[in-house]
N, CA, C and O atoms as CSV, one atom per row, in Angstrom:
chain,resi,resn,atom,element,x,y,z
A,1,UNK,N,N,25.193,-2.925,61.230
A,1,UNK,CA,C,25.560,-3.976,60.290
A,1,UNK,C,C,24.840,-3.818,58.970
A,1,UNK,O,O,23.913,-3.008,58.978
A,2,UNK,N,N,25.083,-4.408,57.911
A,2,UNK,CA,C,24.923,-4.433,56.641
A,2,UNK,C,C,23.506,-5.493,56.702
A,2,UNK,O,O,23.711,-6.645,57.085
A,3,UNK,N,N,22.237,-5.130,56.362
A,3,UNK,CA,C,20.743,-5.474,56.444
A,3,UNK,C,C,20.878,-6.440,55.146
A,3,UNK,O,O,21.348,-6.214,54.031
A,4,UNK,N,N,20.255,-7.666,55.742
A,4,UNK,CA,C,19.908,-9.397,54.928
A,4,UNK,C,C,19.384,-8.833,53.996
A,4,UNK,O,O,20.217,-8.655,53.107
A,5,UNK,N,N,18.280,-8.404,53.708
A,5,UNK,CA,C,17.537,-8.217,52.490
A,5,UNK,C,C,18.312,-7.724,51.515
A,5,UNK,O,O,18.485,-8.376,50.485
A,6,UNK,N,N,19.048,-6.157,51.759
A,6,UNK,CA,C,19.974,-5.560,50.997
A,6,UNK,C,C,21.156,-6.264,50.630
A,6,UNK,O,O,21.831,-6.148,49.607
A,7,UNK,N,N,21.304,-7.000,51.598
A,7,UNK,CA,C,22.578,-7.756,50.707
A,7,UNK,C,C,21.998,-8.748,49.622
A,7,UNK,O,O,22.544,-8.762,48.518
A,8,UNK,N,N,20.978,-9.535,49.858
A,8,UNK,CA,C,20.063,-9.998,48.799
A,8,UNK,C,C,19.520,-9.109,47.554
A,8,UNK,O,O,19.284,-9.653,46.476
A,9,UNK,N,N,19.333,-7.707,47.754
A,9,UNK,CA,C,19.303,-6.994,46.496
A,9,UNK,C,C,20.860,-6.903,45.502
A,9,UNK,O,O,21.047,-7.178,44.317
A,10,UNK,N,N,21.730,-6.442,46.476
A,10,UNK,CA,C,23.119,-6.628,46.034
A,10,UNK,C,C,23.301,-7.451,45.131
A,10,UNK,O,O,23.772,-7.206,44.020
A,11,UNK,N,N,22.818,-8.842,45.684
A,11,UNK,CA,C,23.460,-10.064,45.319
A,11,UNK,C,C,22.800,-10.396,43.556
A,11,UNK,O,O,23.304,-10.924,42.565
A,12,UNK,N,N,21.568,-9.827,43.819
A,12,UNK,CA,C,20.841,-10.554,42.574
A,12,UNK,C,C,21.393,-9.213,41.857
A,12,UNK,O,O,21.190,-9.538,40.687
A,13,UNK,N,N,21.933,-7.976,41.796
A,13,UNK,CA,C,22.242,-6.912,41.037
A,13,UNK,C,C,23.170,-7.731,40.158
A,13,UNK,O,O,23.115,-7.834,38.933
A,14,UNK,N,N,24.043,-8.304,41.007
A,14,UNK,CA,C,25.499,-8.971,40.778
A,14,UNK,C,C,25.023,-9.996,39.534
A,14,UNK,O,O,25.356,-10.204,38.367
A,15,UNK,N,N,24.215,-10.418,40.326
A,15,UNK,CA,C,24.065,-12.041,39.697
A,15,UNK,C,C,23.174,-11.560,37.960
A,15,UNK,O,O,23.461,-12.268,36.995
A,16,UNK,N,N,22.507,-10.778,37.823
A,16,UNK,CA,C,21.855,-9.956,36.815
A,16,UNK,C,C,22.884,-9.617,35.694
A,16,UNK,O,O,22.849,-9.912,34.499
A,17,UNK,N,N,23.872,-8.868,36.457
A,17,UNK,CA,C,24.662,-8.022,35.805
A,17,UNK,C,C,25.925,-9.272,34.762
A,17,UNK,O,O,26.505,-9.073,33.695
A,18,UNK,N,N,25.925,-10.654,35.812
A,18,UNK,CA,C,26.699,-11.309,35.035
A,18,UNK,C,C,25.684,-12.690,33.905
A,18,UNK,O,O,25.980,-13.720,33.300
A,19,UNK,N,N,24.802,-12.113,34.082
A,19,UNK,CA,C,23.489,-13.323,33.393
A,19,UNK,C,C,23.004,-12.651,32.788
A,19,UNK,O,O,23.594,-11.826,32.090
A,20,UNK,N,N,21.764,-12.784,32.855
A,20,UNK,CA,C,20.717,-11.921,32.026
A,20,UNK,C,C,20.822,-10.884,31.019
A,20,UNK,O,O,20.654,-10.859,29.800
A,21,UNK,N,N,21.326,-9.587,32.363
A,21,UNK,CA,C,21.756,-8.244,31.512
A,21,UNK,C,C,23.202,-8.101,31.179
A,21,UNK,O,O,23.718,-7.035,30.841
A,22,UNK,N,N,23.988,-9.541,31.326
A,22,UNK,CA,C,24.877,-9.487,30.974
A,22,UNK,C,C,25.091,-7.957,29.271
A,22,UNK,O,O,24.507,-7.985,28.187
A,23,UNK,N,N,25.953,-7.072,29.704
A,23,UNK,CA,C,26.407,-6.206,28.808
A,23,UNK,C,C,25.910,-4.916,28.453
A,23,UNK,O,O,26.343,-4.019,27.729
A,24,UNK,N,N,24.439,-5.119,29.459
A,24,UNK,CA,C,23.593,-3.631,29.736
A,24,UNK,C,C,23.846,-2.946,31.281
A,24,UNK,O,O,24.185,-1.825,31.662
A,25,UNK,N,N,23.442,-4.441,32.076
A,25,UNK,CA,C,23.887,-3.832,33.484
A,25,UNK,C,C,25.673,-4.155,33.956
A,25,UNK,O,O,26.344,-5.109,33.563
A,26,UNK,N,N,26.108,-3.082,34.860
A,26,UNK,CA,C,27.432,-3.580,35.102
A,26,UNK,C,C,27.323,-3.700,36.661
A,26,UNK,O,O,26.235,-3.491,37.197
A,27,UNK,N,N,28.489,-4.051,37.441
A,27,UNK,CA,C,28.441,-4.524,38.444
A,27,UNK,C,C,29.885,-3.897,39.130
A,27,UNK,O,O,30.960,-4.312,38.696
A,28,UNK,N,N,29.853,-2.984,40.109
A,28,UNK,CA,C,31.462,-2.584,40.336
A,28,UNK,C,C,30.963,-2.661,42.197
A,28,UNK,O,O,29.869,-2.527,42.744
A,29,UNK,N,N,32.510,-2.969,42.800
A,29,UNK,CA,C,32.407,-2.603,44.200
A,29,UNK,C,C,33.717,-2.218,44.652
A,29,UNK,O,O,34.455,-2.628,45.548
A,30,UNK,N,N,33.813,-1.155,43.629
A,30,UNK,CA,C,35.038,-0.643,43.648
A,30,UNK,C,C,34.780,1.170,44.259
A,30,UNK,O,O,33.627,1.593,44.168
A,31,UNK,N,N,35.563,1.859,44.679
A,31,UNK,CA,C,35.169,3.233,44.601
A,31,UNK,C,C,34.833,4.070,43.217
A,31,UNK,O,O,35.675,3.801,42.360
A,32,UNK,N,N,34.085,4.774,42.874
A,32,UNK,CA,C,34.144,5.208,41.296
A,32,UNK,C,C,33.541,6.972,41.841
A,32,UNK,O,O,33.047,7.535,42.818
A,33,UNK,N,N,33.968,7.236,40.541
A,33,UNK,CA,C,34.058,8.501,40.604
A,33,UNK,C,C,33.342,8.544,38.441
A,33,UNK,O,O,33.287,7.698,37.547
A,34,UNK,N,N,32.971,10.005,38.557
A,34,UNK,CA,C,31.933,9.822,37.108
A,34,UNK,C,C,33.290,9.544,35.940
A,34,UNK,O,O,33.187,8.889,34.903
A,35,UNK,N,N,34.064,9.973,36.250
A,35,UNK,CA,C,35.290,9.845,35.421
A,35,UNK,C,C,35.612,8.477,35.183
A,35,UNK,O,O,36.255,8.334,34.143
A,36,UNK,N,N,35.419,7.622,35.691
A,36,UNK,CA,C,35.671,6.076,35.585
A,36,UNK,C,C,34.770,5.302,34.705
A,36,UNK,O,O,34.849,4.156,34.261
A,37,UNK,N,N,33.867,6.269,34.569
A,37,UNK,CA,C,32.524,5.550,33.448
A,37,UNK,C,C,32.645,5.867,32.158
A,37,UNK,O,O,31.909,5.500,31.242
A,38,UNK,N,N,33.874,6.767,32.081
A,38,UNK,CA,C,33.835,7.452,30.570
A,38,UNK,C,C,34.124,5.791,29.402
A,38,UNK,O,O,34.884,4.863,29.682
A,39,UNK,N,N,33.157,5.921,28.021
A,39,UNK,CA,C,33.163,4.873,27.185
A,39,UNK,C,C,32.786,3.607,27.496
A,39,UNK,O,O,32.695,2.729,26.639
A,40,UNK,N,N,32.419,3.329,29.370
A,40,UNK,CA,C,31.819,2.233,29.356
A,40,UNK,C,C,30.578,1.412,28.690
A,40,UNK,O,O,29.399,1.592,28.998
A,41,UNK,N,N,30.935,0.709,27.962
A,41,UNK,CA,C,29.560,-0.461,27.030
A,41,UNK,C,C,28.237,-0.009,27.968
A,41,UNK,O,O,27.422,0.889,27.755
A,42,UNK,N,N,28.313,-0.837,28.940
A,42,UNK,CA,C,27.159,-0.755,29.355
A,42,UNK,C,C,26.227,0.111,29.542
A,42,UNK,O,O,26.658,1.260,29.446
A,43,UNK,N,N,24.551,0.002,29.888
A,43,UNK,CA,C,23.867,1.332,30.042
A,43,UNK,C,C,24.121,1.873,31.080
A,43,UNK,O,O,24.549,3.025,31.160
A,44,UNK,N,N,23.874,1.054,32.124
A,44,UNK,CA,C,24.024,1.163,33.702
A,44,UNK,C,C,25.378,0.580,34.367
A,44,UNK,O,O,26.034,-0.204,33.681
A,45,UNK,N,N,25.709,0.824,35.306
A,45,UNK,CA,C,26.769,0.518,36.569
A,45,UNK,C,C,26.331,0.757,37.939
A,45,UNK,O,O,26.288,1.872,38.459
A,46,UNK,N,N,25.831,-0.940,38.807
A,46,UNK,CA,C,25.722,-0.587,39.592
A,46,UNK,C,C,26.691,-0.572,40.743
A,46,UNK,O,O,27.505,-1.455,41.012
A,47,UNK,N,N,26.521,0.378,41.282
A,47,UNK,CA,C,27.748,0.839,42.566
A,47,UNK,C,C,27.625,0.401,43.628
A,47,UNK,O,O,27.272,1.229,44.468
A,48,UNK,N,N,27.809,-0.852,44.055
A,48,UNK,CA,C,27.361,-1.626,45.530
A,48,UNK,C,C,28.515,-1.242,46.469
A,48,UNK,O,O,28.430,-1.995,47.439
A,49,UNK,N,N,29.452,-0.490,46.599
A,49,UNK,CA,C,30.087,-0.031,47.665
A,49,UNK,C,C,29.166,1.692,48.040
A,49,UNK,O,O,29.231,2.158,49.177
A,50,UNK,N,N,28.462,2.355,47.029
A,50,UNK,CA,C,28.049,3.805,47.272
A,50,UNK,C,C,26.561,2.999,47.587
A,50,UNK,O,O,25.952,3.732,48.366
A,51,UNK,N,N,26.031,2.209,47.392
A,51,UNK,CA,C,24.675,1.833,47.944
A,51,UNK,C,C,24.513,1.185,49.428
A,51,UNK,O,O,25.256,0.396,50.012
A,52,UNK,N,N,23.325,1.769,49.831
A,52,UNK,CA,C,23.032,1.384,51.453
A,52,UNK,C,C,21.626,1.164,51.757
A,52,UNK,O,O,20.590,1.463,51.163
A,53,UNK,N,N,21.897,0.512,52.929
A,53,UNK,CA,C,20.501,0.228,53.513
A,53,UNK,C,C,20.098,1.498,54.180
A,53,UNK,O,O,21.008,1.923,54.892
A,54,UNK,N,N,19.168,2.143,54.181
A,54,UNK,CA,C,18.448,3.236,55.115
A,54,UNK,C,C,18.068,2.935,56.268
A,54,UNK,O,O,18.531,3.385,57.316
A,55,UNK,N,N,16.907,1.889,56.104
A,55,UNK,CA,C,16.355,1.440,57.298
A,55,UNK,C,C,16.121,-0.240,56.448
A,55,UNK,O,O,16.476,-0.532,55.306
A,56,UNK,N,N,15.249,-1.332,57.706
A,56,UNK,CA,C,14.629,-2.200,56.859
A,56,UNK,C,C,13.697,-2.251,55.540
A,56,UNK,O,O,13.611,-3.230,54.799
A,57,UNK,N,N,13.172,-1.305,55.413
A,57,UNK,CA,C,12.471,-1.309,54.583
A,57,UNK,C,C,12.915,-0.501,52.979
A,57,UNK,O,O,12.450,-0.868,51.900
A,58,UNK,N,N,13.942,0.692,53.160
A,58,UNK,CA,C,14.304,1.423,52.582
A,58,UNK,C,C,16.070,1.304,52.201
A,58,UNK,O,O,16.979,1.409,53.024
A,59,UNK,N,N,16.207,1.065,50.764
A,59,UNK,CA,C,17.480,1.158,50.220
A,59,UNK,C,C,18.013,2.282,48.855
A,59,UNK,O,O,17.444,2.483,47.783
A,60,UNK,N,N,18.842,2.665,49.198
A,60,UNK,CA,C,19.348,3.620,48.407
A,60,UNK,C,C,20.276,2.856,47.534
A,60,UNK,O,O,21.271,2.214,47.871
A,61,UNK,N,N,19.743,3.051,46.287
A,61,UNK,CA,C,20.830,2.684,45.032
A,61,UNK,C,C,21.623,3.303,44.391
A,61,UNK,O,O,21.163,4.362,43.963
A,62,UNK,N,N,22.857,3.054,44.078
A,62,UNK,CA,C,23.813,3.989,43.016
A,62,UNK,C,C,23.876,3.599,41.685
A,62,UNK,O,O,24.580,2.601,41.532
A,63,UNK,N,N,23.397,4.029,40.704
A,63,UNK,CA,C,24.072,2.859,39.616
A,63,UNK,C,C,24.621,4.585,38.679
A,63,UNK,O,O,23.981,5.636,38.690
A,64,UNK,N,N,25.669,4.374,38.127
A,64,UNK,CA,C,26.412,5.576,36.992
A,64,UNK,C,C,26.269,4.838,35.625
A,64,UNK,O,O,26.566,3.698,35.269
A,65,UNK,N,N,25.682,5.951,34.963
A,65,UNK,CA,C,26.326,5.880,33.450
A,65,UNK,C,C,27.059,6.495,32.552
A,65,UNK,O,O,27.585,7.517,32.993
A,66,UNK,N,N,27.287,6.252,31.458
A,66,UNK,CA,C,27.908,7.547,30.531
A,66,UNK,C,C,26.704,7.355,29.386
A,66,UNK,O,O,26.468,6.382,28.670
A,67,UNK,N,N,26.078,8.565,29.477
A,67,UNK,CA,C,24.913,9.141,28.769
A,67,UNK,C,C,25.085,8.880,27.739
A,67,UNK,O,O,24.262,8.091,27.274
A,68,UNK,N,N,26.258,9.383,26.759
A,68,UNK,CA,C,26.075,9.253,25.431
A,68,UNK,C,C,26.809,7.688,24.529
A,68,UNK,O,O,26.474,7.115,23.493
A,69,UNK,N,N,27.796,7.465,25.429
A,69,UNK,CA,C,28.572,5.896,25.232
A,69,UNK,C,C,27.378,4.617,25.143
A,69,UNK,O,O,26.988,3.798,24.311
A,70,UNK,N,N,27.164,4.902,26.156
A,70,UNK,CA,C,25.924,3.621,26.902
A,70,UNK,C,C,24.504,3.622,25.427
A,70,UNK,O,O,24.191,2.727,24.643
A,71,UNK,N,N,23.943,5.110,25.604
A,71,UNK,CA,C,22.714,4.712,24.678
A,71,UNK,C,C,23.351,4.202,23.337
A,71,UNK,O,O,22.732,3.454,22.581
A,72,UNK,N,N,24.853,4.730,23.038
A,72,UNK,CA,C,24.921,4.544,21.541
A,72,UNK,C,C,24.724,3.360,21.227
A,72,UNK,O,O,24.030,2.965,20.290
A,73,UNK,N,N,25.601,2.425,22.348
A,73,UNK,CA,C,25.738,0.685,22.532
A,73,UNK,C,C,24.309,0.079,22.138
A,73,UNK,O,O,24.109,-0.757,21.257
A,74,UNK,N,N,23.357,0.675,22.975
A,74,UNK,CA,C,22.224,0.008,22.979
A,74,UNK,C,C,21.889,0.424,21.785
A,74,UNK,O,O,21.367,-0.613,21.376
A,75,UNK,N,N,21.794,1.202,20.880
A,75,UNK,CA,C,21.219,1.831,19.257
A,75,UNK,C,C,21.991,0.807,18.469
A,75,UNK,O,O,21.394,-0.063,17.834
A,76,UNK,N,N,22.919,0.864,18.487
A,76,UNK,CA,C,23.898,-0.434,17.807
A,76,UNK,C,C,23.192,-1.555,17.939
A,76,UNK,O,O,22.755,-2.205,16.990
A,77,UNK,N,N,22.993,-1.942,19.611
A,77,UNK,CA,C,22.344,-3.526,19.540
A,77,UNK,C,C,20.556,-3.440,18.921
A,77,UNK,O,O,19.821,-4.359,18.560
A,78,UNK,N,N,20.348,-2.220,18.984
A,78,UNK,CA,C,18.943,-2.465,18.693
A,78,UNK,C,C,19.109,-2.476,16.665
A,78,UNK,O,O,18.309,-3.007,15.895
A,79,UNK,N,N,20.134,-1.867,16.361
A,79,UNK,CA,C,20.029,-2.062,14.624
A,79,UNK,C,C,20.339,-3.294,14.761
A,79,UNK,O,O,19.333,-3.902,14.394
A,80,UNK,N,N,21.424,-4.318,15.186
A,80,UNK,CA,C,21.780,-5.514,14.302
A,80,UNK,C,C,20.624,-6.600,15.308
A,80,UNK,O,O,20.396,-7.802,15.174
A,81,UNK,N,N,20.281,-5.989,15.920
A,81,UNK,CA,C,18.441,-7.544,16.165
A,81,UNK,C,C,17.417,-6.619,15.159
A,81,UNK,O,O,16.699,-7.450,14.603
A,82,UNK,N,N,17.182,-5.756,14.862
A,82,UNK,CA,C,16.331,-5.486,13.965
A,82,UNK,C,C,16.725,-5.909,12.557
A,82,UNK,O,O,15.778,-6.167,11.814
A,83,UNK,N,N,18.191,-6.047,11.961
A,83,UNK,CA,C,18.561,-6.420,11.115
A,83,UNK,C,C,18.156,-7.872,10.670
A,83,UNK,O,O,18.005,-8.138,9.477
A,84,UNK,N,N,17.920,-9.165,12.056
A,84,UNK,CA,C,17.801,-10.266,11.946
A,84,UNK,C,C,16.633,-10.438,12.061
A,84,UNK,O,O,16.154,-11.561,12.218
A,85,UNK,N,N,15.843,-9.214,12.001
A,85,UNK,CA,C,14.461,-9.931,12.458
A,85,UNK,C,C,13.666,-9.761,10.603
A,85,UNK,O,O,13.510,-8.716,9.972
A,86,UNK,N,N,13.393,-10.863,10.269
A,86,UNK,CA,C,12.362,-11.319,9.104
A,86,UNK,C,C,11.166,-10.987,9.087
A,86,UNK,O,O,10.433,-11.366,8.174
């Protein structure tokens, strides 16, 4: 079966991805393949169908990006808050 804790990591990935890091982290539980990330905004994508529990103690994470899409986003957001900052 699918281990309590890990689904509790899952959950707060989720819950992250639509709060906080809303627009850095993404959230898919879909199948993906690297081709599916091409131009995505975000930095990260995490992959909660390719992630698993190992044991209790040990979880394996997936998250994909697109290397050059993703940092540009974040260079963009980092000029227009540096722009506002006085």
């Amino acid at each position: 079966g699918i281990n309590a804790e890990y689904m509790g990591i899952d959950e707060a990935l989720k819950e992250a991805s639509e709060g906080p890091l809303k627009g850095i982290l993404g959230f898919s539980n879909e199948e993906l393949v690297s081709t599916d990330l091409i131009g995505v905004r975000e930095s990260s994508i995490y992959d909660s169908k390719a992630s698993i529990a190992l044991n209790d103690n040990f979880f394996k994470l997936i998250s994909w990006y697109d290397n050059e899409f993703g940092y540009s986003c974040r260079v963009v957001d980092l000029i227009l808050y540096t722009s506002k900052i006085q």
